[in-house]
PDBQT receptor file of N, H, CA, C and O in Angstrom, charges set to zero:
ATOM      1  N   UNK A   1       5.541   1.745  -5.179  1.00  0.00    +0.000 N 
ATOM      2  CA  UNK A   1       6.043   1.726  -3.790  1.00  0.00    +0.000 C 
ATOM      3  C   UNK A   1       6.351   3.144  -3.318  1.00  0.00    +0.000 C 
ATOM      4  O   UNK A   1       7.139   3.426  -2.415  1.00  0.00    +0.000 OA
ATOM      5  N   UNK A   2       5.696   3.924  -3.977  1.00  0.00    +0.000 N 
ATOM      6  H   UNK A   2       5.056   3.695  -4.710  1.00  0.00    +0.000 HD
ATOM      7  CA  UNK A   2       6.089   5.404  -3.660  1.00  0.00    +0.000 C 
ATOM      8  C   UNK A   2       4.726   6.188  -3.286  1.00  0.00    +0.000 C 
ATOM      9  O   UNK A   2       4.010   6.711  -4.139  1.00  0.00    +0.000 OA
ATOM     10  N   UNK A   3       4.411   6.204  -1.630  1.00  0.00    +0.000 N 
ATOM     11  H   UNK A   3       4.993   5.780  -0.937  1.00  0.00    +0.000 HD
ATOM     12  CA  UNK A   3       3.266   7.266  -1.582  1.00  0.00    +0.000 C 
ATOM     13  C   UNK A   3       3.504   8.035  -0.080  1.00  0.00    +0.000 C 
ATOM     14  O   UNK A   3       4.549   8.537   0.333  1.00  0.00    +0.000 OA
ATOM     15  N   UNK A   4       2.642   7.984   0.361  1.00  0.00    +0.000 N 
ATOM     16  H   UNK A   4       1.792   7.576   0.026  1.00  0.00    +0.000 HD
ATOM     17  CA  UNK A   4       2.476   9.262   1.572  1.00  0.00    +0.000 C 
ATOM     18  C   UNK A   4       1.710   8.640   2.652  1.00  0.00    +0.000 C 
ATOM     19  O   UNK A   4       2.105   8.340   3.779  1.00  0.00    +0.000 OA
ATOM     20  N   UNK A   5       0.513   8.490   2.113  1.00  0.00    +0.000 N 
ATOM     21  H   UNK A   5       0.192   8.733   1.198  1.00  0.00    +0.000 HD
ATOM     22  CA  UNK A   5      -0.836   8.417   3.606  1.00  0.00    +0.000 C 
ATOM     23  C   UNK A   5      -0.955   6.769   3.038  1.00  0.00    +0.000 C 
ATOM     24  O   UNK A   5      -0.493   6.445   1.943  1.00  0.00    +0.000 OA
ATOM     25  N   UNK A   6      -1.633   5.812   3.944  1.00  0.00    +0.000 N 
ATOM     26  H   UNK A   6      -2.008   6.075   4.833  1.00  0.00    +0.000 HD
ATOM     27  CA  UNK A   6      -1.813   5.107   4.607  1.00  0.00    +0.000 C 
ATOM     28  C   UNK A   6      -2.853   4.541   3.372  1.00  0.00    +0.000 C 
ATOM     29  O   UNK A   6      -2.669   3.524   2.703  1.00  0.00    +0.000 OA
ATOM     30  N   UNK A   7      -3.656   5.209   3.297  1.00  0.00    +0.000 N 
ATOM     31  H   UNK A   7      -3.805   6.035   3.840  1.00  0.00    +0.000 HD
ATOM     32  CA  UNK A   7      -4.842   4.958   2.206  1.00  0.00    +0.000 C 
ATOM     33  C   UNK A   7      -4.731   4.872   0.447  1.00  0.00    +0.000 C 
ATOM     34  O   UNK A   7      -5.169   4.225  -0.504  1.00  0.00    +0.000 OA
ATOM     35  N   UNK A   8      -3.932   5.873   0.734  1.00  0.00    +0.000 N 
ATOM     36  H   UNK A   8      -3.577   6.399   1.507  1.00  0.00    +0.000 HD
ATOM     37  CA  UNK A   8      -3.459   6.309  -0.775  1.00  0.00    +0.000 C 
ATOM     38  C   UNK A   8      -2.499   5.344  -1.107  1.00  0.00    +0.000 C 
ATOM     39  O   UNK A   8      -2.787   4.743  -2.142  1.00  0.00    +0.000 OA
ATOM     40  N   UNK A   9      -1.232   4.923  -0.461  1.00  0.00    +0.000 N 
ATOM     41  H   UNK A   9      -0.998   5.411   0.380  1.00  0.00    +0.000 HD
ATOM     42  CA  UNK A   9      -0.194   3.991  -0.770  1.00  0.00    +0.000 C 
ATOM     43  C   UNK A   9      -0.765   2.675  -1.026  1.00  0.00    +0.000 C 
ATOM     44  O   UNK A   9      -0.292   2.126  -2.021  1.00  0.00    +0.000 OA
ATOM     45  N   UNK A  10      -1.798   1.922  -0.290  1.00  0.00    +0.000 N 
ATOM     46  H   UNK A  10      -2.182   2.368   0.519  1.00  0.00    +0.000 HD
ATOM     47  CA  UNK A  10      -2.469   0.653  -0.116  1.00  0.00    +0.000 C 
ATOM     48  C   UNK A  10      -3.291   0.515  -1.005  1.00  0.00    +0.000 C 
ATOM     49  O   UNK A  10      -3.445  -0.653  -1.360  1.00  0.00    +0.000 OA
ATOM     50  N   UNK A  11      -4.261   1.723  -1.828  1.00  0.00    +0.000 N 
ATOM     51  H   UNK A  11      -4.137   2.673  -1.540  1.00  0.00    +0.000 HD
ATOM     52  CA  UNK A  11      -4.922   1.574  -2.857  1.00  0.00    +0.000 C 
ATOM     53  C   UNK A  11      -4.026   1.531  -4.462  1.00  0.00    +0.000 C 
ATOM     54  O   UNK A  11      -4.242   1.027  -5.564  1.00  0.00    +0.000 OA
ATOM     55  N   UNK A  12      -2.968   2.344  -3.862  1.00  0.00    +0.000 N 
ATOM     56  H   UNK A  12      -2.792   2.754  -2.967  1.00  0.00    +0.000 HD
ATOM     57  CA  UNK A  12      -2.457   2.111  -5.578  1.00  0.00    +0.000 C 
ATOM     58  C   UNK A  12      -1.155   0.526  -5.240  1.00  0.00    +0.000 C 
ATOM     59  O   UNK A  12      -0.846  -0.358  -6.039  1.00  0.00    +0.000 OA
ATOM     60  N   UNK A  13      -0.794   0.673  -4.133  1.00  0.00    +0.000 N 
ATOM     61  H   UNK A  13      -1.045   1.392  -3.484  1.00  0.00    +0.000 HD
ATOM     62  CA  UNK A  13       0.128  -0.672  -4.243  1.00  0.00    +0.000 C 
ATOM     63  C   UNK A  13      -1.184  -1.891  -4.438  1.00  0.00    +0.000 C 
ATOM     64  O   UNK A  13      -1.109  -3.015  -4.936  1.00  0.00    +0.000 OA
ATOM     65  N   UNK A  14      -2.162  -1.303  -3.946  1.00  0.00    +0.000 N 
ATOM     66  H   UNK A  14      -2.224  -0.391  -3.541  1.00  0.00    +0.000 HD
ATOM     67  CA  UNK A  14      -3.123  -2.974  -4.314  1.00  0.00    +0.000 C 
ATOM     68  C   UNK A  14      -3.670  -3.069  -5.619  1.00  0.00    +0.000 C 
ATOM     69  O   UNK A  14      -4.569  -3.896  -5.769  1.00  0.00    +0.000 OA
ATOM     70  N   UNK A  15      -3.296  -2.358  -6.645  1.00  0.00    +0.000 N 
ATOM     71  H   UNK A  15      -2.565  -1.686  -6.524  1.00  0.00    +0.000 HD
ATOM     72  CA  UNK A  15      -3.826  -1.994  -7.808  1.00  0.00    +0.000 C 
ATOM     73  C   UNK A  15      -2.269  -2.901  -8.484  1.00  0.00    +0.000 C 
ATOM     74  O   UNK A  15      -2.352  -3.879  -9.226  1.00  0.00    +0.000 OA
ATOM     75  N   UNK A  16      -1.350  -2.473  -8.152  1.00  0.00    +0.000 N 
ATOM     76  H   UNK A  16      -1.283  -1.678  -7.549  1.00  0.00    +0.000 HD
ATOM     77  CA  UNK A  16      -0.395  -3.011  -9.162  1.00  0.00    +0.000 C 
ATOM     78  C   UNK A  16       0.428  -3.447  -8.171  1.00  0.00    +0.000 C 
ATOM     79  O   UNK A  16       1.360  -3.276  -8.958  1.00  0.00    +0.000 OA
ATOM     80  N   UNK A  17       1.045  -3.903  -7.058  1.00  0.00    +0.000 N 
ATOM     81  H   UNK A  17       0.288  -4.041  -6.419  1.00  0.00    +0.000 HD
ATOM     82  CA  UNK A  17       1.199  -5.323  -6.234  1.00  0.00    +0.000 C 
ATOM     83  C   UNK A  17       0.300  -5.766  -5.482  1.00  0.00    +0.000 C 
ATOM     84  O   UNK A  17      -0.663  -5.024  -5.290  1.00  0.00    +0.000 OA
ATOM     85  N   UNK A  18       0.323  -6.979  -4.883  1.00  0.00    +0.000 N 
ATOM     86  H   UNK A  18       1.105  -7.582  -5.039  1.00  0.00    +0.000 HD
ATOM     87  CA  UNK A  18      -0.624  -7.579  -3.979  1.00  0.00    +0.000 C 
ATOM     88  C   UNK A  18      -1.223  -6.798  -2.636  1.00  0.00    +0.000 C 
ATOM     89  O   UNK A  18      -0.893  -5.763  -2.058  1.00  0.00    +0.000 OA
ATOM     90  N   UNK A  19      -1.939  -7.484  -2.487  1.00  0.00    +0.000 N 
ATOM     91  H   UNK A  19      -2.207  -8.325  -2.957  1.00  0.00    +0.000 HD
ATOM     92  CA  UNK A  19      -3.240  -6.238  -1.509  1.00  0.00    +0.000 C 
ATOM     93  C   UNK A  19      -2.967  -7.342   0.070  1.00  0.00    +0.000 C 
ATOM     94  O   UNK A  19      -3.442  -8.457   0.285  1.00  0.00    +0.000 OA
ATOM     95  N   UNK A  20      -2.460  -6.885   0.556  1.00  0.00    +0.000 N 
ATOM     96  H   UNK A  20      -2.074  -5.979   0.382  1.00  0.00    +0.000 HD
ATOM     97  CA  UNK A  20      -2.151  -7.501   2.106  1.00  0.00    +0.000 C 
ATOM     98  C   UNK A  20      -0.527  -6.455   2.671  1.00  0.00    +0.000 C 
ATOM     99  O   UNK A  20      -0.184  -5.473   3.330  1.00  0.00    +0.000 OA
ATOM    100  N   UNK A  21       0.030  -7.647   1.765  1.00  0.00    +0.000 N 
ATOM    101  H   UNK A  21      -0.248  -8.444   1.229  1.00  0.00    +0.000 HD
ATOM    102  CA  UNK A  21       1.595  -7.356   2.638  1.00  0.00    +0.000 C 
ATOM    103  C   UNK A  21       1.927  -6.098   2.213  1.00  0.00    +0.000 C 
ATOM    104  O   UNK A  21       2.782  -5.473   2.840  1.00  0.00    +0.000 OA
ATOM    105  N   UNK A  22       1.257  -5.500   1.005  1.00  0.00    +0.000 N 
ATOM    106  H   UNK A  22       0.563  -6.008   0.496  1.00  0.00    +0.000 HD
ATOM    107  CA  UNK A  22       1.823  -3.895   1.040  1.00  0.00    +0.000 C 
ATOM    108  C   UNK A  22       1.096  -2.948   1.697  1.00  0.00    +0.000 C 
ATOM    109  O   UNK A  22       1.445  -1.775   1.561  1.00  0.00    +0.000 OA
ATOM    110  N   UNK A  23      -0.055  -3.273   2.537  1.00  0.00    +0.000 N 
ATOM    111  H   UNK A  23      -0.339  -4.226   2.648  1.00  0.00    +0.000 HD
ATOM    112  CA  UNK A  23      -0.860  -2.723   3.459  1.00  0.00    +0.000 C 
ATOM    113  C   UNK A  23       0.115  -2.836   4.679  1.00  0.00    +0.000 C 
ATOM    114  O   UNK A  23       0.455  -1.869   5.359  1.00  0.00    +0.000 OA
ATOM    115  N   UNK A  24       0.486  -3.998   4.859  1.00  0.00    +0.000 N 
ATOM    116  H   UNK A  24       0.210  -4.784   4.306  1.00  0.00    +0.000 HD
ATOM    117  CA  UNK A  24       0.441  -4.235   6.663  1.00  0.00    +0.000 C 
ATOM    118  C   UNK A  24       1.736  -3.689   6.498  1.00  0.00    +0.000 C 
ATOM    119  O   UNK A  24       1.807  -2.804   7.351  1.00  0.00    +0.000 OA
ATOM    120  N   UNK A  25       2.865  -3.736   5.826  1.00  0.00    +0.000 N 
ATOM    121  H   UNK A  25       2.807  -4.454   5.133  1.00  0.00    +0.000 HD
ATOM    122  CA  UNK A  25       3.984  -2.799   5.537  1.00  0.00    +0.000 C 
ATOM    123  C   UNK A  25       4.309  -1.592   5.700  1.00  0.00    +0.000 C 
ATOM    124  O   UNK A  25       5.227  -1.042   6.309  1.00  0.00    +0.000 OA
ATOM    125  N   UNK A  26       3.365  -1.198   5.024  1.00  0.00    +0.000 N 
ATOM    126  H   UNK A  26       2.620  -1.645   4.529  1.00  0.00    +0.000 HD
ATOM    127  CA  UNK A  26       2.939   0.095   4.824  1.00  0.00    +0.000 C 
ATOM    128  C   UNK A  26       2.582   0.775   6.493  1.00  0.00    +0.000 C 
ATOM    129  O   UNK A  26       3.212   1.666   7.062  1.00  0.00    +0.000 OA
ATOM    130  N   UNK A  27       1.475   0.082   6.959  1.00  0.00    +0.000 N 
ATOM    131  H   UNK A  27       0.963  -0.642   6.497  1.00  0.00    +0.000 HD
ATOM    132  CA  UNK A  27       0.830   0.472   7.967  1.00  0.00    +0.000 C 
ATOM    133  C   UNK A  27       2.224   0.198   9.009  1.00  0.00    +0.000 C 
ATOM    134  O   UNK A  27       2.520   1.177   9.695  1.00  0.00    +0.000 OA
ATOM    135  N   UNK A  28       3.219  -1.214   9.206  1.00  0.00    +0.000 N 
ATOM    136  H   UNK A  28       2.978  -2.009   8.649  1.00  0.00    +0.000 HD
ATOM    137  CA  UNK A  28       4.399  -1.043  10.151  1.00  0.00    +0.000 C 
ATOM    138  C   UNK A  28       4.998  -0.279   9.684  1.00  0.00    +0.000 C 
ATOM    139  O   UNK A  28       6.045   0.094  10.214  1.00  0.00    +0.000 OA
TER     140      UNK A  28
């Protein structure tokens, strides 16, 4: 749960939590 850019946070949170809600999170 620790990143910077938009891309980078969503690829490693979708690697080791689920790939949606830590995107759209991320992205609000």
């Amino acid at each position: 749960m620790a990143g910077g850019s938009t891309a980078n946070g969503a690829a490693l949170e979708q690697s080791t939590c689920a790939s949606g809600a830590n995107q759209q999170w991320m992205v609000v």
